[in-house]
Structures are given as structure tokens and as C-alpha cells.
N, C-alpha and C positions, 0 to 999 in steps of 0.2 A: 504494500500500500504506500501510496506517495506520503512522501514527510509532510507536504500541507492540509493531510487530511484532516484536523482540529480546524484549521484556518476555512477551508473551503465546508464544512461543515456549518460551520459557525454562520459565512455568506448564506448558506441551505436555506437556513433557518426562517432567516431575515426574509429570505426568499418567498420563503411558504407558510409565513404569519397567517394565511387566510386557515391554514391546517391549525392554530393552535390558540388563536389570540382571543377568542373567546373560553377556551379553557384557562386563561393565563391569571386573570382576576380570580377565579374560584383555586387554582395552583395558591397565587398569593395567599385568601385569605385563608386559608388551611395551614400555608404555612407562616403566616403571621401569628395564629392560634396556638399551634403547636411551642411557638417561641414565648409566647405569654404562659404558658403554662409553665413551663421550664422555669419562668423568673419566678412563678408564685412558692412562695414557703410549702412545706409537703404538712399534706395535712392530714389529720389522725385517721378520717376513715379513706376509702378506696375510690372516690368522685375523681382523681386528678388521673390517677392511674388508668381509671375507665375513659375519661375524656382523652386520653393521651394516646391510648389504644383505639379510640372511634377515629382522632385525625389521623392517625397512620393509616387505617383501611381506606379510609376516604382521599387520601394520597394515593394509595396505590390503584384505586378505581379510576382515579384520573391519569394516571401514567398510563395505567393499561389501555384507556382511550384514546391518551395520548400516541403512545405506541404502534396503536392498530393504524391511526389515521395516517401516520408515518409508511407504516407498511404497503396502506396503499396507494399513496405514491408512488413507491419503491417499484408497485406491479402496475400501477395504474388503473388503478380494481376501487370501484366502491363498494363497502361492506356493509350489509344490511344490521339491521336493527339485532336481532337476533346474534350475529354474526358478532354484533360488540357487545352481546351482554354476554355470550358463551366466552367470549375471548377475553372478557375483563376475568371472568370467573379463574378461567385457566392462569390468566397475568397472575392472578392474586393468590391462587396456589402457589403455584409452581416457583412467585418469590418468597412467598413463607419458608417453601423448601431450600432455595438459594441462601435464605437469611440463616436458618435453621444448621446447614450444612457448615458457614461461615462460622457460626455458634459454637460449632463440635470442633470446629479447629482451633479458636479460641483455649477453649476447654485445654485441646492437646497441647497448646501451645500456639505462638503467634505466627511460626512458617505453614503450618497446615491450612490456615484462616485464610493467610494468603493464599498457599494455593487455591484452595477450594473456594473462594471470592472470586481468583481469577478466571479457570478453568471451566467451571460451574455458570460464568456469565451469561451467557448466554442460552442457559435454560429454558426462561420464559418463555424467549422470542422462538426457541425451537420449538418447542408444545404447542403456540400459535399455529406455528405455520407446517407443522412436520409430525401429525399426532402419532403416526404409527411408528416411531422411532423413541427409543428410549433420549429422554430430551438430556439430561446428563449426562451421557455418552456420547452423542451427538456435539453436544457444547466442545465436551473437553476434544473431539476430535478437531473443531474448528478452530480452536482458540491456541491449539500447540502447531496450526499451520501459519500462527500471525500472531505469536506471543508478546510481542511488543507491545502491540496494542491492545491487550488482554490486559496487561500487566499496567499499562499507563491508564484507561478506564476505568478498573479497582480502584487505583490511588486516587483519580480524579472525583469516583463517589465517596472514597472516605475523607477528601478534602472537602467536598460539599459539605459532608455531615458534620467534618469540625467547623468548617464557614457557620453553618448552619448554630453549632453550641455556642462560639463565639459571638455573633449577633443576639442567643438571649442573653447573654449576659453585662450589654450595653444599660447600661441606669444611669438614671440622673434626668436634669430640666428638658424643655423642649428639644435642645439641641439636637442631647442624647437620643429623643424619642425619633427627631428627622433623621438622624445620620443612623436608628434602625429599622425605619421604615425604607432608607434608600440602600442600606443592604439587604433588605427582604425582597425588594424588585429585584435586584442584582442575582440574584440566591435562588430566586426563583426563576429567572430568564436561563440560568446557570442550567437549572435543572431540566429547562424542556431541550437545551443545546446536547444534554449528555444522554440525551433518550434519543435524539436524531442521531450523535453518536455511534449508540447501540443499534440501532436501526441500520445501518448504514455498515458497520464491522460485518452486522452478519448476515446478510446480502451477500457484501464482500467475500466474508470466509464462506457461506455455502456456494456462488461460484464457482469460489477456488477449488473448493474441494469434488464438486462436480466435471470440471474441467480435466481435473486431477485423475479423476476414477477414468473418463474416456480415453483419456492418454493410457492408461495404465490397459483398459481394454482393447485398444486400435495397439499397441505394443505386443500383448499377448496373443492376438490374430496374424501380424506380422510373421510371428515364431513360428 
């Protein structure tokens, strides 16, 4: 993949605001919430934790919409109604099991997280688009033919999420209050650039690895 992939990505985007910019406000204000929670004191019973838990799925309901409407550009395919409520469902599994996986490497230690953050990326987007394939298997095949990019996307979503800790913890006057509402846009634009991202790697690596397989069969007929 060319070294301006981030760069021309980013142009994508800009490009195809009519794919997200109505999701972008309800992106924000989810994630303006989630950051106000964060700043509140923890409180004796279980309200903050359940609230904290309802914006995460409602984050990920939107990513996964986000995601889909990506993808179909990608094909140039309109998906029906149906089509994005099955595919959020899948989104929404299938990263619990991403999160979950990254979890267990934690657990083991901090090089397994990574890998399994890495490798594991693109899960979701396979169960989308690839159901009769084991999406985990699948992933890690695409992601060790463009590890680079595997590995710099990881880091790019755990630097969202520290952007993300670091802006709740802006306090103080007005000031404070604008310069974290203008990193919550920031943070948020951030976040639909790295789902075009994702969208876009695995495009790329299923290609690749498509291209890959026919070489490998036109090679074998050859013999």
C-alpha cells in the first residue's frame, strides 16, 4: 500500500461527507457524553457504569452504520434497511469479540493484546462482508499480508482512546469547557477518518489476497 494512504484517506473523507455528516452530530454527542461521564465523581450505586455501557453500544451502532455506508462505496452497492440493521448486529458482535480477544491478551500480558488488537482487526469488516468464512482467520490472514498497516491502525485507535481520556479530563472556566468541546469535534472527525481507514485496508488486503490465490492457481496449472 502506498505510504500516503493516511493522507489520501483522510482527502476520502472530506470527499464523501454526504456518506457521514449526518451521522457526525449524533458521533459527537455520544461522544461528548461518554466524556462527561468520565469527569463525574463514581458514584455509590451502578447509574454511571450502566450509562457508560449504553454510550459504548450506541457508539458502536453508529460505527457499524458508519462502516457499512463506507463499504458501499467501496462496491458501489446501496444496502437496504434490513441489510444495516443485520450488519450493525454483526458490527456489534463481532467487536465485543475483537474487544474481548484484546482483553485476554491484556490478561496474558501486553505483546499478546497487541497482537491480537492487531491481527484480529479486521474481524468485523470480514463477518460483514464474508459470513461463511471464519472472520478471525480470515482477518489475521489479511493483516500479516500488510502488517504495517495493521500495526499503525491498532496504535492509531489506542491513541484515539487516550485523545479521547485526555479530553475528559480538561476542567476548569469557559475556556476549558471550549478548548473540550473543540477537541471533541477533533476526536470525533478522528474517529469517522479511522473507520474509512479500516474500510479501505480491507478492501485492500482482501484484493490482495484474492489476486494472490489466482496467481498461486494460474502457477499450479502452469506445472
Amino acid at each position: 500500500m502506498k505510504e500516503n494512504f493516511f493522507t489520501k484517506n483522510v482527502i476520502t473523507v472530506i470527499k464523501e461527507y454526504k456518506l457521514w455528516i449526518w451521522l457526525f452530530p449524533l458521533f459527537f454527542i455520544v461522544n461528548y457524553i461518554s466524556q462527561e461521564l468520565e469527569r463525574m465523581p463514581l458514584r455509590g450505586d451502578n447509574l454511571q457504569i450502566v450509562l457508560q455501557l449504553v454510550t459504548i453500544i450506541i457508539y458502536m451502532i453508529l460505527s457499524g452504520i458508519m462502516t457499512i455506508r463506507f463499504m458501499g462505496k467501496e462496491e458501489n452497492k446501496t444496502f437496504s434497511f434490513s441489510e444495516y440493521s443485520f450488519g450493525s448486529f454483526t458490527f456489534i458482535l463481532y467487536g465485543i469479540y475483537y474487544l474481548f480477544s484484546i482483553l485476554v491478551g491484556v490478561i496474558l500480558f501486553v505483546i499478546p493484546s497487541v497482537l491480537a488488537g492487531t491481527f484480529f482487526l479486521l474481524a468485523p469488516l470480514v463477518a460483514l462482508r464474508e459470513p461463511n468464512v471464519s472472520a478471525f482467520k480470515q482477518s489475521f490472514r489479511y493483516v500479516k499480508k500488510n502488517l504495517k498497516i495493521g500495526f499503525g491502525l491498532f496504535f492509531l485507535m489506542l491513541f484515539l482512546e487516550f485523545w479521547g481520556y485526555l479530553i475528559s479530563g480538561i476542567e476548569g472556566g469557559i475556556f476549558a469547557k471550549a478548548a473540550g468541546l473543540l477537541f471533541s469535534v477533533a476526536d470525533t472527525f478522528m474517529g469517522v477518518v479511522f473507520i474509512r481507514l479500516l474500510v479501505s485496508y480491507y478492501y485492500y488486503s482482501r484484493d490482495l489476497n484474492s489476486n494472490q490465490q489466482a496467481e498461486n492457481v494460474l502457477g499450479t496449472e502452469a506445472l
